[in-house]
C-alpha positions as CSV (number, residue, x, y, z in Angstrom):
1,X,-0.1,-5.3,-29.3
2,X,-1.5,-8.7,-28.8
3,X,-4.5,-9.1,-26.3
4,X,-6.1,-12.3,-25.5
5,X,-9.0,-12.8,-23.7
6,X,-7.1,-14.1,-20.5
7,X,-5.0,-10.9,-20.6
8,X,-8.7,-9.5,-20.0
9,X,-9.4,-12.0,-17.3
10,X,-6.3,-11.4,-15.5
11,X,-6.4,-7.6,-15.3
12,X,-9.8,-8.0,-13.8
13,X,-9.2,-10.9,-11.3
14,X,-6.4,-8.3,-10.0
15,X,-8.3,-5.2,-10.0
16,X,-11.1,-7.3,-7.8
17,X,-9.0,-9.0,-5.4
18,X,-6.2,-6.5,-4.9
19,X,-3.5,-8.5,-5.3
20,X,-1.7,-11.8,-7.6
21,X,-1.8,-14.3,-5.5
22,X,-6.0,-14.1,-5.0
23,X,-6.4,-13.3,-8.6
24,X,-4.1,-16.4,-9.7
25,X,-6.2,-18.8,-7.0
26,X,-9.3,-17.3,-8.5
27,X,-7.9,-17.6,-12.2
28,X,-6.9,-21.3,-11.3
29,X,-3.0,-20.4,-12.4
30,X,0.1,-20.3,-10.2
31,X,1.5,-16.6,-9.1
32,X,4.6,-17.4,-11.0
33,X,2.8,-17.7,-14.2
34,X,0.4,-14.9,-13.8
35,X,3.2,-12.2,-12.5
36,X,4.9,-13.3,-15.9
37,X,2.0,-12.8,-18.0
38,X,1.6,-9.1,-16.7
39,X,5.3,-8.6,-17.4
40,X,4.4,-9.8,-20.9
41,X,1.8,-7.9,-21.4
42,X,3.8,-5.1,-19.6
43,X,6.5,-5.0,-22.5
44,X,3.5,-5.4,-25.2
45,X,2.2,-2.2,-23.9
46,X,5.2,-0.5,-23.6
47,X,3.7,0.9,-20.2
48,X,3.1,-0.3,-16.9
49,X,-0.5,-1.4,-16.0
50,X,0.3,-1.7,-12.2
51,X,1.0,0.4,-9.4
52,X,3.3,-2.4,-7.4
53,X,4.2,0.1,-4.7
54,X,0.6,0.0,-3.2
55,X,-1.4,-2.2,-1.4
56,X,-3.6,-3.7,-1.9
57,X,-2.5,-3.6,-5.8
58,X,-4.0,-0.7,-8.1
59,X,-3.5,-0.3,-11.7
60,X,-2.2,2.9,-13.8
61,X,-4.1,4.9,-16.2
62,X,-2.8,2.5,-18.9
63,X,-4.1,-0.8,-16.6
64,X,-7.7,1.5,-15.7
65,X,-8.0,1.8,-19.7
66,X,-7.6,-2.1,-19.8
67,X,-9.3,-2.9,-17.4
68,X,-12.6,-0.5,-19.0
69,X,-11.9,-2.9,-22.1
70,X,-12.3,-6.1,-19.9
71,X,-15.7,-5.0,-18.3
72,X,-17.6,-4.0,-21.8
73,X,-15.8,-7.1,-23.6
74,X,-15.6,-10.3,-21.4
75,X,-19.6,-10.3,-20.4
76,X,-20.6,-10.3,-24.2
77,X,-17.7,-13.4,-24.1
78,X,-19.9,-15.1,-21.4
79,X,-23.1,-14.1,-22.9
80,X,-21.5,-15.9,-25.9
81,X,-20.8,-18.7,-24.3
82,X,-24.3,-19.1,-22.2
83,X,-25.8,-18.7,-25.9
84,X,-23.5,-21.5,-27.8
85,X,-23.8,-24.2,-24.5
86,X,-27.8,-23.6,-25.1
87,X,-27.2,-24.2,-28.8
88,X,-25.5,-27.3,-27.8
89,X,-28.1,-28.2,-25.2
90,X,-31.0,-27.4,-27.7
91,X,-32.4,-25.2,-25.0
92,X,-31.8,-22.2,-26.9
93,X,-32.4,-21.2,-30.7
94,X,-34.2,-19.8,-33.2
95,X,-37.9,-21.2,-34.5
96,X,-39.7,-19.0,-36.9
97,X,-42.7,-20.8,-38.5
98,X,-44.5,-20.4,-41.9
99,X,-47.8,-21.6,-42.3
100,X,-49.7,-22.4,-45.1
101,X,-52.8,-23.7,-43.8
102,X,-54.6,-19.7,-42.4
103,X,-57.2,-21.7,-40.2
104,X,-53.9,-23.2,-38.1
105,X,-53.4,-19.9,-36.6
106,X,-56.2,-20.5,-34.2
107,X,-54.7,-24.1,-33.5
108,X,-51.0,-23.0,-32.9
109,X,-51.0,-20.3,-30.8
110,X,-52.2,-22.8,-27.6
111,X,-49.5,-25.3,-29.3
112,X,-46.5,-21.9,-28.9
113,X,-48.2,-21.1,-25.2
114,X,-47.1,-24.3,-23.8
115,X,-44.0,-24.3,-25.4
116,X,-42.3,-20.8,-24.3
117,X,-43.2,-22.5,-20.8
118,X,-40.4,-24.6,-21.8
119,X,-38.1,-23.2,-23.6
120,X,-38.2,-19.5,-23.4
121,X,-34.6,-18.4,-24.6
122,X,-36.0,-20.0,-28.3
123,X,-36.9,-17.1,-30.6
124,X,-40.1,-17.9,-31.6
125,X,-41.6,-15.9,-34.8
126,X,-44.5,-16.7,-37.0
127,X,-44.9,-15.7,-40.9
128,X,-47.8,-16.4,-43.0
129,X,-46.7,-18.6,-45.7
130,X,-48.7,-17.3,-47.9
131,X,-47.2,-14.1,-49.6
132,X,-44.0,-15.9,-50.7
133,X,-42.9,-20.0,-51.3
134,X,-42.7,-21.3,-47.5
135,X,-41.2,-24.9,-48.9
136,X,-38.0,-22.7,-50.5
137,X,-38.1,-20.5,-47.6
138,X,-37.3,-23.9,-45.2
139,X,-34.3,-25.3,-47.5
140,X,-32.6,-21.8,-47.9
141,X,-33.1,-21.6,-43.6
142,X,-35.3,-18.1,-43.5
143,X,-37.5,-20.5,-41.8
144,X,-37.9,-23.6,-39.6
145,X,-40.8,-24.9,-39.9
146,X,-43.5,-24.4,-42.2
147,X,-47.0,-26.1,-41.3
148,X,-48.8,-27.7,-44.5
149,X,-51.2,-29.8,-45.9
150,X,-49.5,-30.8,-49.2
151,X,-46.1,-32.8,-48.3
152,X,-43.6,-33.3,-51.3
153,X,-40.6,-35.1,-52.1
154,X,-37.6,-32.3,-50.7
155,X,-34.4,-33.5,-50.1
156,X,-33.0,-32.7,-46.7
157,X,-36.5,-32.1,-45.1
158,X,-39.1,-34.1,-43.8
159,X,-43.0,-34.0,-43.2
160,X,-43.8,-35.2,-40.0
161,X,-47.3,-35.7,-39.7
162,X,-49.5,-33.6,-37.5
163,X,-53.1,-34.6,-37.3
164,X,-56.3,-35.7,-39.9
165,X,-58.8,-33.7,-40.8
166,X,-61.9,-33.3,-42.5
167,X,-62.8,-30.4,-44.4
168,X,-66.8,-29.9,-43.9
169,X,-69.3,-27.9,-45.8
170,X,-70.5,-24.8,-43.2
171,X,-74.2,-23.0,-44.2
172,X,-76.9,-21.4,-42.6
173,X,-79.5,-24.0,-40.6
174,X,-82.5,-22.4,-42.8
175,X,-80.2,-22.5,-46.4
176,X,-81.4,-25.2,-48.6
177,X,-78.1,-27.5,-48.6
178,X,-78.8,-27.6,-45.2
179,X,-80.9,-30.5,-45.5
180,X,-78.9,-32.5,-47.8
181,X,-77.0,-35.4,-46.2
182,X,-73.8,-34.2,-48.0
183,X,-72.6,-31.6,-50.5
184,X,-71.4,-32.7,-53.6
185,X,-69.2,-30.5,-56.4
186,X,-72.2,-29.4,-58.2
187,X,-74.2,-27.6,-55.2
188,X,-71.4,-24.6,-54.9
189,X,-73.1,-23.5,-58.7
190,X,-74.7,-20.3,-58.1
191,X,-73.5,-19.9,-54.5
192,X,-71.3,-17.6,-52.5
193,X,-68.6,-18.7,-51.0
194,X,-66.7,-17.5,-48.7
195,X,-62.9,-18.2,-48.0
196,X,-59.9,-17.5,-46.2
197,X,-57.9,-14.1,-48.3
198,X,-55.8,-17.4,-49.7
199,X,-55.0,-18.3,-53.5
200,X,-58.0,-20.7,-54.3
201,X,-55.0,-23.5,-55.1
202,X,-54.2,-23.9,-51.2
203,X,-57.6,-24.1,-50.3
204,X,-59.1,-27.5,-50.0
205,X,-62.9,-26.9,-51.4
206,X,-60.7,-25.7,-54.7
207,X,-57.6,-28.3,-54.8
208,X,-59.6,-31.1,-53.7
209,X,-63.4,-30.5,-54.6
210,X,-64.1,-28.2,-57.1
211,X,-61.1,-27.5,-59.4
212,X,-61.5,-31.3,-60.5
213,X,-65.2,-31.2,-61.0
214,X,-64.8,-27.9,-62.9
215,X,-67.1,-26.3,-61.2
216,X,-67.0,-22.4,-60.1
217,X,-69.2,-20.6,-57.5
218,X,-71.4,-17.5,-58.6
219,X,-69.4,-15.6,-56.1
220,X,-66.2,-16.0,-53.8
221,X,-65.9,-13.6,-51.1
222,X,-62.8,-13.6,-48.5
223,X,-62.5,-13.2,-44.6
224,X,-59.7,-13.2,-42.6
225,X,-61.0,-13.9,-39.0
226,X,-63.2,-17.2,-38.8
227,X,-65.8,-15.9,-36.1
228,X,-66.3,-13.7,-38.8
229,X,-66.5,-16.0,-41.8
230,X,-68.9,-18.5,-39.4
231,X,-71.1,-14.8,-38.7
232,X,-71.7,-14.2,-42.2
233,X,-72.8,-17.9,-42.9
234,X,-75.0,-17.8,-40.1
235,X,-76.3,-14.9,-41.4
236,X,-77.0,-16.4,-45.0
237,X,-74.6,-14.5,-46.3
238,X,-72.7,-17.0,-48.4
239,X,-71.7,-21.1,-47.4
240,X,-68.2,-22.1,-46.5
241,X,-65.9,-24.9,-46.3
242,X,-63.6,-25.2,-42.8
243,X,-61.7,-27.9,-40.7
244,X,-63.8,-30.0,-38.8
245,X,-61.5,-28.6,-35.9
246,X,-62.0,-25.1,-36.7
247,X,-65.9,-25.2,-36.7
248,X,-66.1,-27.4,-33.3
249,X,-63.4,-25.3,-31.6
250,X,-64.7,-22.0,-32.7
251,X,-68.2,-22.6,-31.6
252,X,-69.5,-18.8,-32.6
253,X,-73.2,-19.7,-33.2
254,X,-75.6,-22.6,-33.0
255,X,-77.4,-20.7,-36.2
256,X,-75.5,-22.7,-39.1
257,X,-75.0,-26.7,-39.8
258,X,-71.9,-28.8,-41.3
259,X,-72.1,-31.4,-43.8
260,X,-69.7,-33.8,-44.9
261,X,-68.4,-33.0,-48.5
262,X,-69.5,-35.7,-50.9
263,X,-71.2,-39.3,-50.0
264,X,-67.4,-40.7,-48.5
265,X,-66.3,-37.3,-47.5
266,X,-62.6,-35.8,-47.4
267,X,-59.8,-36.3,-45.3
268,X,-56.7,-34.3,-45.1
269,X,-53.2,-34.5,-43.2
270,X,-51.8,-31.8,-41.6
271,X,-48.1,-31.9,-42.1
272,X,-45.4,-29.7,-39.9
273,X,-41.9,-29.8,-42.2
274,X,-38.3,-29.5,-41.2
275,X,-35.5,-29.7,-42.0
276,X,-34.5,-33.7,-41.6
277,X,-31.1,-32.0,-39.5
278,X,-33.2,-30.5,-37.3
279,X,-35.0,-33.0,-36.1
280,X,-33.4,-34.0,-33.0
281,X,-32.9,-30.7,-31.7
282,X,-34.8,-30.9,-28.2
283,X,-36.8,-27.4,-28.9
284,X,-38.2,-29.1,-32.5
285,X,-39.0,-32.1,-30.4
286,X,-41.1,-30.4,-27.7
287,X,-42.8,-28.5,-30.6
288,X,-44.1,-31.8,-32.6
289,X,-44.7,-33.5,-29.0
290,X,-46.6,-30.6,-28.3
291,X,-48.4,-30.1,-31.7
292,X,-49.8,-33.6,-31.1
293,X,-50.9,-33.1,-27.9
294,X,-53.3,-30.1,-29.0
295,X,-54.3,-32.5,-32.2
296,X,-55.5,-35.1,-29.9
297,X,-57.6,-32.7,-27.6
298,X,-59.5,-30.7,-30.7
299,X,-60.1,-34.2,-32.6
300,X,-61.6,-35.2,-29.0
301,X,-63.8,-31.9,-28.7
């Protein structure tokens, strides 16, 4: 037996008008062609589906068991449908985001507020791209996007950048460095520092300060939560290196300072990377859109 989807239609038109000639109006077919696709279906079956001897029109058993068929299967159908029509429209999707910078937590959660506002049939996830290889993970589609500060040449994807900023040396207003001008590679000897729970070469003090001065700090002790990290320096617990951004939007204490690392200072690019396809999809758009938006208000904090 061969059942098509309008077979499903049609039993249910008829069961909720009572009659062909409604359920053809309804269906947008002529009574001729809808009284023979029952017969067809009839002769299919090998039963009848309709009592024609009533009125308004009921169906048998056999139509009753069709008809249960029709009401679990044809709302999935439409559900289907709503679903692929968002697809099309870029209203609806998925958008599951590694990052690889840990302080950018605290900057994309406002960015992801906004942006449910918008489009809240997109399935929004966030993974830390920190326990497995984000860039890998975004060419073999287990994710999106993945936000980072170190762009490289991937075919099929592209960095689009994000915002600048400038990673600054964080310590307690009475510690020593505190009344340098800047911090240079050689003042972390014989301090503590303390970090992100991150490997050392996707932090910046490391990949772009101390690794190529060679120089190591007496101690390295790691914090997850930033209030917390900022607590402990203004405590004289250890030093720290941070976003600019992070330290100006977090705002925990007035007992610590910043100071630029080295005479010029350092300035880094943050970096959100897609996959080049996915570029024009409306949801991605509103997300980069939206990214620079909340870049613009911290850098004017």
């Amino acid at each position: 037996m061969h059942i098509e989807f309008r077979h499903l239609r049609t039993i249910k038109a008829i069961h909720d008008f009572g009659g062909v000639a409604k359920a053809a109006d309804t269906l947008n077919i002529t009574q001729s062609a809808l009284s023979h696709q029952i017969k067809g279906l009839e002769d299919q079956a090998g039963v009848e589906l309709f009592i024609r001897r009533s009125k308004p029109m009921k169906l048998s058993p056999a139509g009753m068991r069709l008809l249960r068929l029709a009401e679990q299967v044809l709302p999935q159908v439409e559900a289907l449908q709503d679903e692929f029509m968002g697809l099309r429209a870029g209203s609806n999707g998925r958008l599951h985001i590694a990052i690889e910078c840990h302080a950018c937590f605290e900057w994309l959660f406002p960015v992801l507020e906004a942006f449910r506002k918008t489009f809240a049939d997109v399935d929004v996830d966030i993974r830390p791209g920190l326990a497995f290889d984000a860039l890998p993970a975004l060419m073999k589609e287990e994710v999106d996007v993945v936000i980072s500060s170190d762009p490289e040449e991937l075919a099929g994807v592209s960095f689009v950048p994000l915002f600048d900023y400038a990673p600054v040396f964080v310590a307690s207003a009475n510690h020593p460095l505190a009344a340098k001008a800047y911090i240079e590679p050689e003042d972390f000897r014989g301090q503590t520092l303390i970090t992100y729970p991150v490997d050392r070469a996707r932090l910046d003090i490391f990949s772009q300060l101390l690794t190529p001065a060679k120089v190591e700090p007496a101690a390295i002790r790691q914090v997850e939560l930033t209030a917390v990290i900022l607590l402990l320096v203004a405590s004289n617990r250890g030093v720290s290196v941070l976003p600019d951004w992070v330290v100006r939007e977090v705002k925990y204490s007035s007992d610590y300072v910043t100071r630029p690392l080295t005479k010029e200072g350092l300035t880094r690019r943050l970096y959100a990377a897609v996959r080049t396809e996915d570029l024009e999809k409306p949801y991605m758009k509103e997300l980069i859109q939206l990214a620079g938006q909340e870049a613009k208000r911290l850098q004017s904090a």
